[in-house]
N, C-alpha and C positions, 0 to 999 in steps of 0.2 A: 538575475538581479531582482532584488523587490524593496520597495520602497516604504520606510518605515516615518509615522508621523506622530512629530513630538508636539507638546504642548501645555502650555505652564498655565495658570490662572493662578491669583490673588482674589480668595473668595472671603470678604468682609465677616470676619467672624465668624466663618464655616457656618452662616445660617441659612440661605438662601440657596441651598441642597436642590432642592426642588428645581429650579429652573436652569443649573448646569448640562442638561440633557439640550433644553432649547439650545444654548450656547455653543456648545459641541456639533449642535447641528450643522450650525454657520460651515464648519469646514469642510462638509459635504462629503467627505471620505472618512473608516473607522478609525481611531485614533490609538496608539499602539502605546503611547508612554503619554501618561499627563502628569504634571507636577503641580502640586496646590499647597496653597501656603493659608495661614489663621485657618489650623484645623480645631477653632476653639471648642475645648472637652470634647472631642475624638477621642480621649482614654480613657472616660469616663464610663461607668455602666457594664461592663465589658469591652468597651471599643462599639460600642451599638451604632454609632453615626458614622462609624469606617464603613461596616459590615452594610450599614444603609446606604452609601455609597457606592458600594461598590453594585449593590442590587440594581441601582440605577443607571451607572454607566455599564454595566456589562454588555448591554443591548447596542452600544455603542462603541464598543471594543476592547476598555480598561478594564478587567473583571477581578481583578485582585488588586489591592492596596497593603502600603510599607507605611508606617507612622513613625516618625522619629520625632519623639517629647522635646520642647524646644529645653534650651539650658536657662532661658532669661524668662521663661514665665510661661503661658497654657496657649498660645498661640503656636499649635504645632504645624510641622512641614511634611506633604505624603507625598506619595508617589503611588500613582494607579499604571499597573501594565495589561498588554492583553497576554493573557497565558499562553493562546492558542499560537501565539508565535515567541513568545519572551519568555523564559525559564530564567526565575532567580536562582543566584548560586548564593550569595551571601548580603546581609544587611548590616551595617555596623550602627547602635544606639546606643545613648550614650551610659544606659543599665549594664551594660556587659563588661565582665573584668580585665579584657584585654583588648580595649577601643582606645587607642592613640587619639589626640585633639583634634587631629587633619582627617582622623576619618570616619567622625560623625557626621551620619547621615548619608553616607554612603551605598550605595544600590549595584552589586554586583550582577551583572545579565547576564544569559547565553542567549545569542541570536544565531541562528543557524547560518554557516556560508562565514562568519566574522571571525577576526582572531584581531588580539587578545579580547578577553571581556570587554563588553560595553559598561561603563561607569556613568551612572545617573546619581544627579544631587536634586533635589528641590531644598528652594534657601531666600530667607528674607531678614538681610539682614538690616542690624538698628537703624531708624530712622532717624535717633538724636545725636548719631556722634560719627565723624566721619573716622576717628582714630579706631574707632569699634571697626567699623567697616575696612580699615585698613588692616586689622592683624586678621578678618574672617579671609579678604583676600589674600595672606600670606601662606593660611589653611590648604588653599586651594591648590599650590602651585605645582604640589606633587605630582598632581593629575595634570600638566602641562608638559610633562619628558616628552618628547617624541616618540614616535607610535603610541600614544594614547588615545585610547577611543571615551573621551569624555564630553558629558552635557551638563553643566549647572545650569537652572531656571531656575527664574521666582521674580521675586520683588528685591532689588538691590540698592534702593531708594538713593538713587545715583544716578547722571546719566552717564552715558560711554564718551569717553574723549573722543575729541573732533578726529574723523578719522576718513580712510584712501577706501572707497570699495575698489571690486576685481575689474570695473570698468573704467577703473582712473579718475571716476570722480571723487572729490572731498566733501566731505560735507562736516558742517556747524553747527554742533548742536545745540537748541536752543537755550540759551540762557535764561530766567525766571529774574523779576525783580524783585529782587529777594527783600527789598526795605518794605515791600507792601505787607509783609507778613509785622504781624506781631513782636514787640520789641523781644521777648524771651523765647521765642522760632526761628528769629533768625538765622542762631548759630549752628541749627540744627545736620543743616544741609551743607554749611561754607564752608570755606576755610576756616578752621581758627585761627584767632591771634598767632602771631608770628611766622603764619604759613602764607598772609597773602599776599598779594603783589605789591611791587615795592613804595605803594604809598600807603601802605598799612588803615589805608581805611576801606576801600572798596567790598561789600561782598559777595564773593563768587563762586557759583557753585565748587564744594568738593568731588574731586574728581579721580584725590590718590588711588582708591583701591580698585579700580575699574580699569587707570593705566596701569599697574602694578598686571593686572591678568594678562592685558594686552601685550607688555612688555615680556611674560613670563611665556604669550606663546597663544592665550586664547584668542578668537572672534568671534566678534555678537554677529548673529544670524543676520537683525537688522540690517546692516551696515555694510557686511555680504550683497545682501538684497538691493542694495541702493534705498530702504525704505526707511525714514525719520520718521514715521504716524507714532502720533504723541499715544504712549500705553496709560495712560487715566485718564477717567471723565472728568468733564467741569468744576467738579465738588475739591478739588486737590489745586493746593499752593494757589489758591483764589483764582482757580480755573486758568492760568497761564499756560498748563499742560507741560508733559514730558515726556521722553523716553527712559521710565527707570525700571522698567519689566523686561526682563532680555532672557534670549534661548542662547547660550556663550557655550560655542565649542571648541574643541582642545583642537590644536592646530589641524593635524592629521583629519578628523574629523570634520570638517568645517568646509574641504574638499569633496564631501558626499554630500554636499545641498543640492538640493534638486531648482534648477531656476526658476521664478515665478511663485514658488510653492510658501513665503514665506507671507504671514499675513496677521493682520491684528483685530479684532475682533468691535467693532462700534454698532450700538445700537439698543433701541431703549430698554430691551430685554437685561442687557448688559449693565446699565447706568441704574437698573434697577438693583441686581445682583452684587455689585460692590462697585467700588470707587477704582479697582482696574479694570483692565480688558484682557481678555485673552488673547494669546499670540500664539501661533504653531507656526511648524516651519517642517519638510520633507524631507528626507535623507535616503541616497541611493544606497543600497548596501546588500552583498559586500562591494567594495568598492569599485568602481571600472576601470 
């Protein structure tokens, strides 16, 4: 059995390159699959800022990266593997003439010892529409059959419904008050009109396309782990903080967490480098 570790960041306009290496450190063990989301102009030049990327984390385990061009604008989503243990088999973008909607952005692996393929997404989706967020989670559900070995991470700009971990405890997740925001923010994140509760004024966090996974079969790593630690620094929803960064694995899957191994990244190195945190989380595999 050997232990594979995943890990997603939301890097603030893919500028701050440079100090991902510090970040990475935090986890103290080499890092097998990262997922990065605002790879902005990553496809520019050649791809010179992947290729720089990758020069960087290679020392650290990821040594090749997947770019997949976002469809809503130049804030693209990669995914770094280490080769010496992770063989791509196929990448679905969304340039190719025979890429169905559900399966951009898709990362087909071989990991030695596993069956079927492992399936990695890195995905951030819209921050201003929860309806948006609800047809990307409908995207997703393919990858929810049973026996799927799937990981989607990123920024989901959503937190996970109130939910059981594997210890019986529940947990609440924090709600933001959302009137402190800006009259034209609000609706960003809530419910829309007609979706909220039944005195149609309150608003509250949207939360469809996140139970929608849940209900379809996935779990956030988080919440596995027993661990709520809010994924953004102070700078985000007038520093009330969240959990909207999550490592969501496909049922079968989500049975291969390693306990303890799941963790979020804080620290000024961090608050420098973007407005998320990084989160990783371990996976026993193949399975025991």
């Amino acid at each position: 059995m050997s232990t594979l570790t995943v890990a997603t960041l939301n890097l603030k306009d893919g500028e701050r390159l440079d100090l991902v290496p510090a970040l990475l450190a935090q986890i103290d063990r080499p890092v097998d699959i990262l997922c990065m989301q605002e790879g902005k102009e990553y496809d520019r030049g050649g791809q010179a800022r992947r290729y720089q990327a990758e020069d960087l984390l290679a020392p650290l385990g990821p040594d090749r990266g997947f770019l997949t061009r976002s469809t809503r604008g130049t804030l693209h989503e990669l995914v770094f593997v280490n080769t010496a243990r992770i063989r791509p088999v196929r990448h679905w973008t969304p340039d190719l003439p025979d890429v169905f909607h559900d399966q951009i952005g898709w990362l087909h692996l071989r990991v030695d010892g596993l069956e079927p393929e492992l399936a990695v997404k890195s995905t951030q989706w819209a921050h201003w529409s929860g309806d948006i967020r609800l047809e990307e989670a409908h995207k997703l559900t393919r990858y929810a059959t049973p026996g799927s070995l799937a990981i989607v991470a990123g920024d989901f700009n959503s937190i996970w419904p109130d939910c059981t971990g594997p210890l019986g405890v529940t947990h609440h997740e924090f709600e933001p008050n959302w009137y402190t925001r800006p009259l034209h923010k609000r609706q960003h994140k809530t419910l829309p009109p007609g979706a909220r509760p039944p005195t149609g004024q309150d608003l509250v966090s949207d939360r469809r396309a996140l139970t929608l996974l849940w209900e379809a079969g996935f779990r956030s790593a988080g919440c596995q782990a027993d661990d709520m630690t809010v994924t953004v620094n102070n700078d985000i929803d007038d520093g009330q903080g969240a959990r909207i960064d999550h490592i969501v694995l496909s049922h079968t899957l989500a049975r291969a967490m390693v306990p303890g191994s799941y963790g979020v990244g804080v620290s000024e190195t961090g608050d420098q480098a973007s407005d998320h945190r990084l989160v990783w989380v371990d996976l026993n595999l193949p399975f025991p």
